[in-house]
N, C-alpha and C positions, 0 to 999 in steps of 0.2 A: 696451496701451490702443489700440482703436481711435478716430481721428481724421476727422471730417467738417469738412474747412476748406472753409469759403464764400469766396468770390470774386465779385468785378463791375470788369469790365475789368481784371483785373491777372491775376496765376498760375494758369492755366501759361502765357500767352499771352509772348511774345515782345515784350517795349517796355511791358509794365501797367505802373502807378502802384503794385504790391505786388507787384510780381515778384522782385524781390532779394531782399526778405526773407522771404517767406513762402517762397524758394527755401534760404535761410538755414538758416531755420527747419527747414523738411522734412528736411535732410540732417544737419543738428545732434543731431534727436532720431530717430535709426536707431532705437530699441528700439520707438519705438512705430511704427502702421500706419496712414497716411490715407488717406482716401478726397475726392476734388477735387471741388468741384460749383463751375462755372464760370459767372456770367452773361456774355454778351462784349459788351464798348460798340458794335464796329460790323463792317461786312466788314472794312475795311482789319485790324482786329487779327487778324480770323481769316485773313485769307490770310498774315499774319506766323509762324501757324505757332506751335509749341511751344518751351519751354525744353528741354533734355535732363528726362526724368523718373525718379529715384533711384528702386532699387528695391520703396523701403517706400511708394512709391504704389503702392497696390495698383486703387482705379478712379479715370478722370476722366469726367466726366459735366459736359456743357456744354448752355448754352441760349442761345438769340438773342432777347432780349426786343424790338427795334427790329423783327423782323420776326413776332411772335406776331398772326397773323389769326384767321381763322374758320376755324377748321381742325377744328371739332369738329360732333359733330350739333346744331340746333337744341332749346333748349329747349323741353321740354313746358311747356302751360299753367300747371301748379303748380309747376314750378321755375320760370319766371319772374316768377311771382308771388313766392317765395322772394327770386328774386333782387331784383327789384324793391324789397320789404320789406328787405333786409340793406344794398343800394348806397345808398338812401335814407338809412336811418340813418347810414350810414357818412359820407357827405357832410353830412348834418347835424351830425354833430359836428365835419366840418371847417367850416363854418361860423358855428358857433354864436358866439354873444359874446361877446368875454375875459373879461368881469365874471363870469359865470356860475364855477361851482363846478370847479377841475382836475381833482379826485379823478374827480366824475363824468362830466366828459366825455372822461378817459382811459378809465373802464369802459364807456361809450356808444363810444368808436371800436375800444378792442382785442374788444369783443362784436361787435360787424359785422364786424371783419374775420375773425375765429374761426367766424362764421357763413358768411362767404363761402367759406373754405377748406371746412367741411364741407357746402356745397353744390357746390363744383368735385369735390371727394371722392367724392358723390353722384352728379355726372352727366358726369364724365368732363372737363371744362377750360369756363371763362367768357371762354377769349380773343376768342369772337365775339360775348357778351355786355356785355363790358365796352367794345365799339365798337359797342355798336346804338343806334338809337332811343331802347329804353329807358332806359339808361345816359346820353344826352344830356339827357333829361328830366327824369330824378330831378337832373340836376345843375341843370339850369333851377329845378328846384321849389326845392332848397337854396337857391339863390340868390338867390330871391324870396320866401325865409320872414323872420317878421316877427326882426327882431336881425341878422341877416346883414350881414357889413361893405358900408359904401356901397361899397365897388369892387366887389363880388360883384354888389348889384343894377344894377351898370350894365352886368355882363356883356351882350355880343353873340353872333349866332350863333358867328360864328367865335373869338370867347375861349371858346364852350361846344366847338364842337369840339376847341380845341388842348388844353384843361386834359383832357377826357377822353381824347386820343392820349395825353398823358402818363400819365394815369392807369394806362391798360391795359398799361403798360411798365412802370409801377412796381408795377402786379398780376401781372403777369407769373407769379410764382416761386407763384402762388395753385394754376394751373392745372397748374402741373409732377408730373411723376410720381417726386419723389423722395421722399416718407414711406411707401413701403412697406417691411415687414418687411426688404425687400432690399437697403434703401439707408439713409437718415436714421436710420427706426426700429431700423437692426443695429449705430448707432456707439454709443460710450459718451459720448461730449461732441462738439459743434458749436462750430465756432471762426470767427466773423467774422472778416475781414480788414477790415472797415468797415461803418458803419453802415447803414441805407436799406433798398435792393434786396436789399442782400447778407446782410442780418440777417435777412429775412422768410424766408428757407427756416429759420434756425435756431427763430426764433419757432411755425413751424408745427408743425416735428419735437417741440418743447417742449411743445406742444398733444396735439399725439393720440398721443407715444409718452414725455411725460416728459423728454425727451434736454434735458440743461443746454447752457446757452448764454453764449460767452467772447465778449464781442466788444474787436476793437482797432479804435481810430483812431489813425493815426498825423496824419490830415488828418480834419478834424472833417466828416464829410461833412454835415451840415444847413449848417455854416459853408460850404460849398463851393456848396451850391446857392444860399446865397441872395448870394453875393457872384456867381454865374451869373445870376442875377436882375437885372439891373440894369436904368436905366431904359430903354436900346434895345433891351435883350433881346425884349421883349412887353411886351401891353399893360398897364396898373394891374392890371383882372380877374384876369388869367392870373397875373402875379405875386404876386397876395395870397391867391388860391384854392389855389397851388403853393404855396408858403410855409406858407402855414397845413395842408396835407396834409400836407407833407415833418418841419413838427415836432411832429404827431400822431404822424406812425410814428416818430421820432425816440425820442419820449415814453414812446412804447410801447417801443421796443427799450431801454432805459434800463431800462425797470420791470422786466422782464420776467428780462434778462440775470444770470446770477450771479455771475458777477465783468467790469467795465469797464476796460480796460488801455490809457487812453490814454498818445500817444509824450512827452506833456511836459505841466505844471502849467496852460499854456495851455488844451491841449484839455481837462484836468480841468476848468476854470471850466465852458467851456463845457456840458459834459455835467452838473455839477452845476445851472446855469441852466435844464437843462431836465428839470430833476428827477429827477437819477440819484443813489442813495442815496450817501453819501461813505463810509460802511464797506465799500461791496461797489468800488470803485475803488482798483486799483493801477496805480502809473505806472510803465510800464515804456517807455523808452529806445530808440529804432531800434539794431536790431546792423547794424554798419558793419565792412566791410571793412578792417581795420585792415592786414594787409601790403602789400595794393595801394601803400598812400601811405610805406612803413617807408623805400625809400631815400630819398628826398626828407628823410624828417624827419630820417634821420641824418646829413642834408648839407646845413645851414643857410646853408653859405657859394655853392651854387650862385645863390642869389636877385640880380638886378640890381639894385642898391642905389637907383635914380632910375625904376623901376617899379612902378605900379599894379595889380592884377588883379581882375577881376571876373569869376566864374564861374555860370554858372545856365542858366537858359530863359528866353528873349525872348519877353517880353511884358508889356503896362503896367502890372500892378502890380510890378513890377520897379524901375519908374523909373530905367529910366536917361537919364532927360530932368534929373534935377537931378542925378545924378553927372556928365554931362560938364557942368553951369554949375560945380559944385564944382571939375570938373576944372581949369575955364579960370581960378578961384581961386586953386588952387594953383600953375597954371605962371605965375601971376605972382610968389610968392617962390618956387618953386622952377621956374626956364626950362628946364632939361634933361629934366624929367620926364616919361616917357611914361604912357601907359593901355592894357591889353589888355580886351577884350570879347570872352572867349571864350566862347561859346555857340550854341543853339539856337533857331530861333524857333520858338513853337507856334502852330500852323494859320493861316488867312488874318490872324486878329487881329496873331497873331506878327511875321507877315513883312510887314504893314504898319507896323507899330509898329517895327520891323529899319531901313524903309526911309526911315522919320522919324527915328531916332537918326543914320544916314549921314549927312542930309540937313543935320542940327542941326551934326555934329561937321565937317564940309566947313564951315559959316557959320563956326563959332565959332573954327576951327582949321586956316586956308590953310597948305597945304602949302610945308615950310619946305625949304633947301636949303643944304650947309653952304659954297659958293662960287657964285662967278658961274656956272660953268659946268656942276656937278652937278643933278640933276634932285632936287627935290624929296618930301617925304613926309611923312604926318600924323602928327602925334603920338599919335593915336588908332586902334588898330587891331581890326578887326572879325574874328575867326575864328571857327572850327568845331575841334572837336577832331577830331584825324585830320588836321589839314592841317600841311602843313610846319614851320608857328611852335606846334604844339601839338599834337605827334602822340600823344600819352598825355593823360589829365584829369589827372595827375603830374605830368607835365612843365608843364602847364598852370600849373598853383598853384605849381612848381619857378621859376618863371620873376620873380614877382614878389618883393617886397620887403615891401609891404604889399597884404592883399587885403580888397576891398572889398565891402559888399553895402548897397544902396541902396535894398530893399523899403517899399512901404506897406502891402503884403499879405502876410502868410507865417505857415504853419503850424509845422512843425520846419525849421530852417535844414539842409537835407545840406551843402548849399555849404560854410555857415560849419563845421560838424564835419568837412567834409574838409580843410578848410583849417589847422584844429585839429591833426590826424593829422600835417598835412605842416610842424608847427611854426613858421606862420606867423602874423606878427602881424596884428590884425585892427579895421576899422573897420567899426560895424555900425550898422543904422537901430535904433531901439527900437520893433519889432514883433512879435506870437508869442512862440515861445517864444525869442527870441533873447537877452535876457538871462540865462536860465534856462542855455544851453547855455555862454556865453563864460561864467558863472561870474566875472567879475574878471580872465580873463586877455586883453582886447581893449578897445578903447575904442567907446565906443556915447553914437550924438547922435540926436536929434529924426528924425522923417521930415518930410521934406520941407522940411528946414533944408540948402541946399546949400551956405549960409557955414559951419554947421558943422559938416558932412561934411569940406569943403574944411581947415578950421583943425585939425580931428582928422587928415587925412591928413601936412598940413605937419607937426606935432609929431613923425610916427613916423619923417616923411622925414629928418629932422633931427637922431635920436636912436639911432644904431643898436644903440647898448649894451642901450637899454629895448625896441627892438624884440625884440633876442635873446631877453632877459630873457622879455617878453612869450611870446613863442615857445615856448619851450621848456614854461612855464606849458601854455600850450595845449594842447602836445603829451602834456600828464603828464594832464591833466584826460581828453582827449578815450580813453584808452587805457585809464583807468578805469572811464568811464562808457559810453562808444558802443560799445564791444566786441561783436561778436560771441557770444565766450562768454556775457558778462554777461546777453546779451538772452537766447540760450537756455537760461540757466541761470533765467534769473525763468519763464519760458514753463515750464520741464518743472516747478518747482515749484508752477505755479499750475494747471497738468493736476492734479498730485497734491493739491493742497486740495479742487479739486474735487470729483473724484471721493471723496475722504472725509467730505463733506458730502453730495452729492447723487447720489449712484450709482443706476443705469438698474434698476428691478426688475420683472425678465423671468422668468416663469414656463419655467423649462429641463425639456426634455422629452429621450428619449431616441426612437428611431427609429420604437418601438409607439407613442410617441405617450402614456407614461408618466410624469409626475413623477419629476424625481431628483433625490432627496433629497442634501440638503447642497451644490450645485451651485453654490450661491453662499452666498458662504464667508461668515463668520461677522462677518468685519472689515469687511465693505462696510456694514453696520449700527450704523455710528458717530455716537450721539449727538453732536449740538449744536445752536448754536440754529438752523442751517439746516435743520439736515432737519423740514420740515415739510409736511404733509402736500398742501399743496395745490401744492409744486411737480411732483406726482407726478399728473399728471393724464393722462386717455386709459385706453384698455385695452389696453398693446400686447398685441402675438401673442406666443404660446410661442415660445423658440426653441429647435431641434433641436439636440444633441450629436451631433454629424459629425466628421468626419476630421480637422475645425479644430478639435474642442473648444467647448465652451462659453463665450458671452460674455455 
């Protein structure tokens, strides 16, 4: 089976949000053969360079949507009248008023956007269309039609300009040239790695050549945008003009896709909220590296018995503003106890938010000293992994006793299932899917309750029998379910459902350029109730019996 994995900002790139496992993934299932189509979030990933790439990648093919200009010829008069007519619509159904009818204004937005693709089709790429003049104006005219949310009509110039930079970044994949016979249209199935940007190449190739479309979320990416959305992000306009686009296409990839494989029950809600059928979703599970963390969990006694750990990315919804108030809770019945803060900060948010937690934990927590004459130090200690107090993420979660995650925000907890792996017991916020993952075998309080954070930490401090106990739980659950194999073992099955529901029907020719007969075999024509006929849409091309054979 050939494989067209979609990607935005993750695999192959070196440091993506989907790079482990769709690395996972790729090398798991040797029999089949992908083909990579990359969007990249910025330069910095691209000068990071590639993962190594196993052999059954057979192409990667990447695009830079941040820098997609006017790189094509100008529209003629009647294609931008086309185009004029389809951008229009297109924004008027991002506009239109919630009261109004779902049905139709998901057929009102995925027809504009179908129409937009077969006019980029038509005339070669809209990347200098979808930043002109006209493209500002139809968004103006959206904006000022009668129904349009009050934040849309108080849009200014510059909320019209920014909503349209975004636009033409998240049209991007419209103007690309990967649905010819020699790319998109020659796989047998399209696999998202997430929703948005990354789903509209599979959306398109499902347009004009049929090719079925898997998409995963392991990170709800509509959820992602609009918690990026907040109030300092931009202005009212731009947030509710973006919001309201982002779960149009949202909408649409949901309808569209033939099977949904979100990473936990959490992002099931949400994909079901925005109208994703519940028979066509399977939950399938991040595969986790399960040997990396095998010494650790077989050596439950290297843990520091009066040790805290907290493992992740630095940044505020993390909240580690009310883990160290918990902390300074707990070292009041428990005086000996320390805390590690192993982690990373992400971007300027990151290392501000880094530089407020030091700030916090210096007030909260003066450097103590065990005699008059020894020099002092904090109970609280801030690392990186790679640094001497944590030169392994192993060693890391090795080190504590109980480990801690103090989220307001979170998708699939990794932290908490690595933590799981290394059989350690665990205190968790109730957010995400993180109930879903401890299962029973951690204890889990309120967010942003830091007394009881604090009173869940002292009880495990206290008890080391049930921490064991706890542990061990963990470690049996997490080896069950996060597994590696497991993950690709549900993926290779849910290729093979596919394709026996919805298989690519491509007229096979031989070299004359003759029909050959029985080319496609007999079993690919397997009644159910999927196969129906309008997922079989477009005309694709013949394709040739060559050296490869026929697909």
């Amino acid at each position: 089976m050939r494989i067209g994995l979609l990607t935005e900002g993750g695999y192959p790139y070196v440091g993506g949000d989907t790079g482990l496992w769709c690395d996972r993934l790729v090398r798991g299932l040797g029999q089949h053969e992908f083909d990579v189509y990359a969007l990249k979030s910025g330069r910095q990933q691209e000068d990071g360079g590639w993962v190594p790439i196993p052999p059954q990648v057979r192409r990667v093919r990447t695009a830079r949507p941040w820098a997609a200009g006017d790189d094509g010829a100008p529209l003629g008069r009647r294609a931008r009248r086309r185009f004029t007519e389809h951008y229009g619509e297109l924004l008027g159904a991002v506009c239109a008023p919630q009261e109004g009818s779902a049905a139709d204004m998901a057929d009102r937005f995925g027809n504009a956007l179908y129409s937009l693709a077969e006019l980029a089709r038509d005339t070669g790429a809209l990347t200098g269309a979808l930043r002109s003049d006209h493209a500002v104006t139809a968004l103006e005219r959206a904006c000022r039609a009668p129904g349009a949310p009050r934040a849309a009509h108080e849009a200014r110039v510059p909320d019209l300009l920014a909503v349209t930079d975004h636009l033409a970044r998240a049209l991007c994949p419209l103007s690309l040239d990967w649905y010819g016979e020699d790319a998109l249209a020659a796989v047998d199935l399209c696999h998202a790695t997430s929703g948005g940007s990354a789903a509209l190449p599979g959306l398109l190739a499902r347009h004009f050549s049929g090719v079925p479309l898997l998409v995963t979320e392991y990170g709800v990416q509509l959820r992602a945008h609009y918690l990026a959305l907040g109030p300092d992000s931009a202005a009212p306009a731009v947030r509710a003009l973006l919001a309201a686009f982002r779960g149009r296409l949202a909408a649409e990839v949901y309808r569209r896709a033939e099977v949904l494989t979100p990473g936990s029950s959490h992002a099931r809600r949400w994909q079901e909220r925005c109208g994703a059928d519940r028979a066509r979703i399977r939950t399938v599970h991040p595969g986790m590296d399960a040997a990396r963390f095998a010494e650790v969990g077989e050596a439950p006694d290297r843990a520091d018995a009066d040790t805290l750990v907290w493992v992740g990315r630095i940044e505020p919804g993390r909240d580690l503003v009310s883990l160290l108030h918990a902390f300074a809770e707990v070292r009041k019945e428990e005086p000996h106890t320390r805390l590690r803060i192993v982690g990373v900060p992400v971007g300027a948010e990151g290392e501000a938010y880094l530089a407020q937690c030091r700030a916090l934990a210096a007030q909260l927590f003066p450097d103590e000293a065990e005699g008059l004459h020894a020099v002092g130090d904090n109970p609280v200690s801030f690392t990186e992994v790679g640094a001497p107090e944590a030169p392994t993420l192993p060693d890391a979660y090795a080190a504590g006793a109980v480990i801690v995650l103090s989220s307001v925000v979170e998708g699939f907890p990794v932290s908490l299932a690595e933590a799981m792996f290394c059989g350690r017991a665990t205190v968790s916020t109730d957010v995400g899917a993180v109930v879903e993952v401890i299962g029973g075998t951690g204890l889990v309080v309120p967010p942003r309750n830091p007394r009881a954070l604090a009173e869940a930490c002292v009880a495990l401090l206290r008890d080391p029998e049930r921490r064991a106990r706890l542990g061990a739980a963990a470690r049996a659950r997490a080896l069950e379910l996060f597994g590696v194999e497991q993950n690709i073992a549900a993926f290779h099955g849910i290729y093979l459902e596919i394709m026996s529901h919805c298989p690519v029907r491509r007229v096979a020719v031989d070299e004359a350029g003759e029909p050959l007969p029985f080319a496609v075999p007999a079993e690919a024509h397997v009644p159910g109730r999927w196969t129906v006929p309008t997922l079989l849409r477009g005309s694709p091309a013949p394709v040739r019996a060559g050296a490869e054979g026929v697909r």
